[in-house]
N, C-alpha and C positions, 0 to 999 in steps of 0.2 A: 450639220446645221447650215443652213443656207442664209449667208449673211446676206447685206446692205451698205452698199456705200452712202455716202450723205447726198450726194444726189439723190440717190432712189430715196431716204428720205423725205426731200425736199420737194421733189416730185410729186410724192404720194400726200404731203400735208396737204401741195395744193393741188391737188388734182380733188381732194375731198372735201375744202373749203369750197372750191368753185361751185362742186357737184350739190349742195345745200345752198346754196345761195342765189335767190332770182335775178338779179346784178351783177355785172362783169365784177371782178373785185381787184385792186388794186395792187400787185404783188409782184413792183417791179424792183429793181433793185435801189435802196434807199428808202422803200415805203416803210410804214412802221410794223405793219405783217408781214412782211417780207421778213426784217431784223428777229421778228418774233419767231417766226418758223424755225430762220437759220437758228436761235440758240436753243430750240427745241431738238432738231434733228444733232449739233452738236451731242448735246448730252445724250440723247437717244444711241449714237455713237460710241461714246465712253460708255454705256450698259452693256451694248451688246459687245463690244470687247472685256469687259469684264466676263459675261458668259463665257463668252468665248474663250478667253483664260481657265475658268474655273473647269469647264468640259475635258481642256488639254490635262491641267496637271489631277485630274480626278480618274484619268487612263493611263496606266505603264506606258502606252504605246506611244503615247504624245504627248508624255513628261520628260523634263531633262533635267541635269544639275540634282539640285537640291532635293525636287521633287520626285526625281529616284528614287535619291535614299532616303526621302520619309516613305516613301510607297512599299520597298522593301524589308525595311525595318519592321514595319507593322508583323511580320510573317518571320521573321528572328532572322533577317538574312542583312549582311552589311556591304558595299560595296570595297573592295580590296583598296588598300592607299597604294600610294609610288612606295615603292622600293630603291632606297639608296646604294650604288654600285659599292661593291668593297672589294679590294684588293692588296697584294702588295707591291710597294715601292723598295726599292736597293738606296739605301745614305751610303755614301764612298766617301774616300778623303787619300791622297795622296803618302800622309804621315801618317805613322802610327804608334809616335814613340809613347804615347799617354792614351787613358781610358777617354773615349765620350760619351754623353749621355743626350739620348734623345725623349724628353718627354711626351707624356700622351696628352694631347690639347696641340702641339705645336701643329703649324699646319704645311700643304706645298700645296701648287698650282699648276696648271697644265701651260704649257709656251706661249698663249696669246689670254692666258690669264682669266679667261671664262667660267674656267670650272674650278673649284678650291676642295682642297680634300683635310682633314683633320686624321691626326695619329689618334687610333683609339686600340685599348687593351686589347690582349693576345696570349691567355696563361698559356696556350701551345707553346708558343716562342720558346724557344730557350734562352733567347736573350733579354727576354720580358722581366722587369725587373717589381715584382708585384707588391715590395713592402713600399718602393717609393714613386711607385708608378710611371716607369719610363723604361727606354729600353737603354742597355748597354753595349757600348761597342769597346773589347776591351783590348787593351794595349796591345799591339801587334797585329790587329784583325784591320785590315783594310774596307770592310764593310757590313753590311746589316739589314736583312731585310726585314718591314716594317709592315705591320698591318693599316691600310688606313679606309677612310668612309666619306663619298663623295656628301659635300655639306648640302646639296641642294637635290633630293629625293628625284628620282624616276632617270627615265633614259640617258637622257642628258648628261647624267654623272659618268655615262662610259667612256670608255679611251681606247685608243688606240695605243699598240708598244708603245714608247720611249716618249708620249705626249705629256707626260707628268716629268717633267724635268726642273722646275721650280720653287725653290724654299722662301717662302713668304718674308720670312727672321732667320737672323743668321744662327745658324747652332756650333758653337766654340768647338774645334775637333773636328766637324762636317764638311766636305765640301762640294758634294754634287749630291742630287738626285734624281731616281727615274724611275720607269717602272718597267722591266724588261716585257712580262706580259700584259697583255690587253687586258681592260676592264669591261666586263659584259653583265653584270649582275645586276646594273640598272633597270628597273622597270617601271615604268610609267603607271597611274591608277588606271583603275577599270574604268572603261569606257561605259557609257551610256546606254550605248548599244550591246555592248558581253554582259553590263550586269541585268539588259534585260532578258539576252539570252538565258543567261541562267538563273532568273526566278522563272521565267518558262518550264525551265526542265526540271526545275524543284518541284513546282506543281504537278509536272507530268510523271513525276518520281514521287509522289505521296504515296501511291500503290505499293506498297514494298513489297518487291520481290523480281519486278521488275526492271530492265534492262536502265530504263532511266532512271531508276532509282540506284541504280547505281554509280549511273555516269554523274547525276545529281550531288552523291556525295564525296565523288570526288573533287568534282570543280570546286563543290565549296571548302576545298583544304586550302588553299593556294592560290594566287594568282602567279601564272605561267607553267602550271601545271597540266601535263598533256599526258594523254591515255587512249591506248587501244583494247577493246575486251574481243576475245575471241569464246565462240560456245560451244559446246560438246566435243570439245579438244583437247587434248594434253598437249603439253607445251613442244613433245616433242613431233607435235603432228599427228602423233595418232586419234583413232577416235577413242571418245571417253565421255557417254553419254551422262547428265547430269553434273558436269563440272565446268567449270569457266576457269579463262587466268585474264589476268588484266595487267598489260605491258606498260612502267610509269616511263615518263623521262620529265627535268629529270630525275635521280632516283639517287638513294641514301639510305643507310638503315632505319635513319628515322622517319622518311618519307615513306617505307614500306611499311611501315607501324601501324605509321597512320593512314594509308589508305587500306590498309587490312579491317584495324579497327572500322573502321568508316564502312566498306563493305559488310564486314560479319554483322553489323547492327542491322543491317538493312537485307540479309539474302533469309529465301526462304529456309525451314526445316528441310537436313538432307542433301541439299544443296552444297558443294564443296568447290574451293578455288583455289588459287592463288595468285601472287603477286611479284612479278619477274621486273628487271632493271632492263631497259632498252638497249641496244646495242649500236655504240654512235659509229656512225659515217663521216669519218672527216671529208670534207671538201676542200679541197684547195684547190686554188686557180693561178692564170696569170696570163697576163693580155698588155698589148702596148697600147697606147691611147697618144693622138697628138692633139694638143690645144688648141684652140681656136685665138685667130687676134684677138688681144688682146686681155691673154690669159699666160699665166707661168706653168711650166707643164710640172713641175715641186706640187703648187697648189691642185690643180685640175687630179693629176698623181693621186694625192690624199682623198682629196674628196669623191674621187673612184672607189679605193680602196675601201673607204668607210661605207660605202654605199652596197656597193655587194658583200662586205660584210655582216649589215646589216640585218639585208635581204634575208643571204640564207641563214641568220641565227631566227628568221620568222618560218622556215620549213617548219611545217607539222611532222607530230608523228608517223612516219609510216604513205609520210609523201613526197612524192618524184619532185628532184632539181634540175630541171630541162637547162642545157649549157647552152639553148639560144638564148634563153629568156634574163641571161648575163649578159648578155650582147643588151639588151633591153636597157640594164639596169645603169650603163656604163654609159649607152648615149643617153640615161634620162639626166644624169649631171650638168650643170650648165658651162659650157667652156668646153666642151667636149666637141673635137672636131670631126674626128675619126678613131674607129676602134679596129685591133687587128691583131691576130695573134693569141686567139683567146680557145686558151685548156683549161679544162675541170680533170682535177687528177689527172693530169698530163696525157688528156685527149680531148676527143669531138665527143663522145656520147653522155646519153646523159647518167644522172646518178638515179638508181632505184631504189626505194626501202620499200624494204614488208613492215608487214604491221610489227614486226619486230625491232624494229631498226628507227634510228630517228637521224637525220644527216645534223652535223654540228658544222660550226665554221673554222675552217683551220689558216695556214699562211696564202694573202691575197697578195700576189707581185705583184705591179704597176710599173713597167719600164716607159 
């Protein structure tokens, strides 16, 4: 659609009052046609942006927000929410001469107090105490580790080791906590842009039996669920016409269930497959970095760390982690002066995955 400013507007009224009129007409600023025009072209204004709105969110393609997920909704499809990270935390206590009890609800914090996490149930635990709902640390045990659930959904809620060191309230019997491993479970909602990707391929997956119909139904199990299908292959390379496998990461008995289910609904008669667990590539690295004025090289440190950690927990499946492209990630930090020193798995080259394979992130040094 080809809009208009209020000039062109204003232009156009007077250019077509003139044009019917055998007298100059008077249409300077302050005359009373003049004030007339401008509140016509105003609202003339406000209409054609209302059009203009209503064209945007009546197209996938130039809707956003909300008008997403009315637009997908119509077709049974829903935009995935944030995903709150969960993890566990270690409660210590120097003494042990008595039982302590850490209830579920209590909460801890990360070091500079951003992120808050709450103690929630765990019948795995064996220290989960399910008739009064808390866990028990009992006499003589110096410690306890604790299931807990970042309180504020999506990325954000991740950590890094030992960054949950925190107890909100004191707990009688407790005296430190942390979390020895990293939290990565956080996920942020679907973006705008993936949830239109995938009603694309929901549509282009209506045909069952084909390939996008299959990729179709996987996406729609999960958000952060990744998948390679390979065709007229057995898993172990040979050929095998007529059969597929579809590699998840990542993968779970129950995540295999479900995208079996999810496939068998959808492949043709005859058609045969399967459903294999990826095979992770740990990554690890480690690189010096010096700060720039006016920066502490503790802080700069971290926020390296987290940054290529990041990075490669965003590898796809069955896709290459170039060991320049760390060098990349390391000067995009701000405070960063100089980088040097930088291995991936304790070299130069880079990491390869087949479509078998999905690299994960393992220990990031930062000296």
């Amino acid at each position: 659609m080809q809009t208009k400013s209020f000039t062109d507007f204003l232009q156009g009224m007077a250019a077509a009052i003139q044009d019917r009129s055998s007298a100059l007409v008077n249409l300077t600023v302050g005359s009373v046609l003049r004030a007339f025009i401008e509140s016509i072209a105003q609202v003339a204004g406000w209409l054609q942006m209302q059009v203009v709105y209503l064209l945007a969110t009546t197209r996938l393609s130039t809707s956003t927000g909300n008008d997403v997920d009315t637009f997908i909704e119509d077709f049974g499809l829903k935009r995935f929410k944030a995903v709150s990270a969960t993890g566990n935390v270690t409660f210590s206590r120097a003494t042990a001469s008595a039982a302590a009890y850490i209830p579920v609800g209590d909460q801890v914090q990360s070091s500079d107090g951003s992120q808050t996490y709450t103690v929630i149930a765990d019948a795995t635990n064996a220290s989960y105490d399910e008739t009064n709902i808390r866990y028990v640390v009992d006499a003589g045990v110096t410690s306890v580790h604790v299931l807990v659930e970042a309180d504020m959904a999506g990325s954000a809620g991740n950590a890094l080791a030992g960054a949950i060191n925190t107890m909100t309230t004191a707990i009688a019997g407790i005296d430190s906590v942390t979390n020895a491993t990293a939290f990565t479970t956080g996920q942020d909602a679907e973006s705008d842009s993936a949830a239109i990707a995938r009603f694309q391929k929901y549509i282009t997956g209506l045909r069952e039996g084909v390939k996008a119909a299959a990729d179709s139904a996987i996406a729609n199990l999960q958000l952060g669920l990744q998948h390679t299908t390979v065709e007229n292959e057995a898993y172990d390379g040979t050929a095998q016409p007529g059969y597929f496998y579809v590699v998840v990461s990542p993968y779970d008995s129950a995540i295999q269930q479900q995208v079996y289910a999810a496939i068998d609904a959808i492949r043709p008669l005859s058609i045969t497959f399967g459903v294999f667990a990826a095979t992770e590539l740990t990554a690890t690295a480690s690189l010096t970095v010096t700060a720039a004025s006016g920066y502490t090289h503790a802080a700069i440190a971290s926020a390296v760390q987290a940054a290529i950690t990041d990075y490669i927990g965003t590898i796809n499946l069955g896709q290459m982690l170039y060991w320049s492209k760390l060098y990349a990630i390391a000067y995009g930090v701000a405070g960063v002066d100089e980088v040097s020193s930088l291995l991936l798995n304790g070299g130069t080259a880079d990491l390869t995955a087949t479509a078998k394979e999905a690299v994960v992130p393992g220990t990031v040094t930062v000296n």
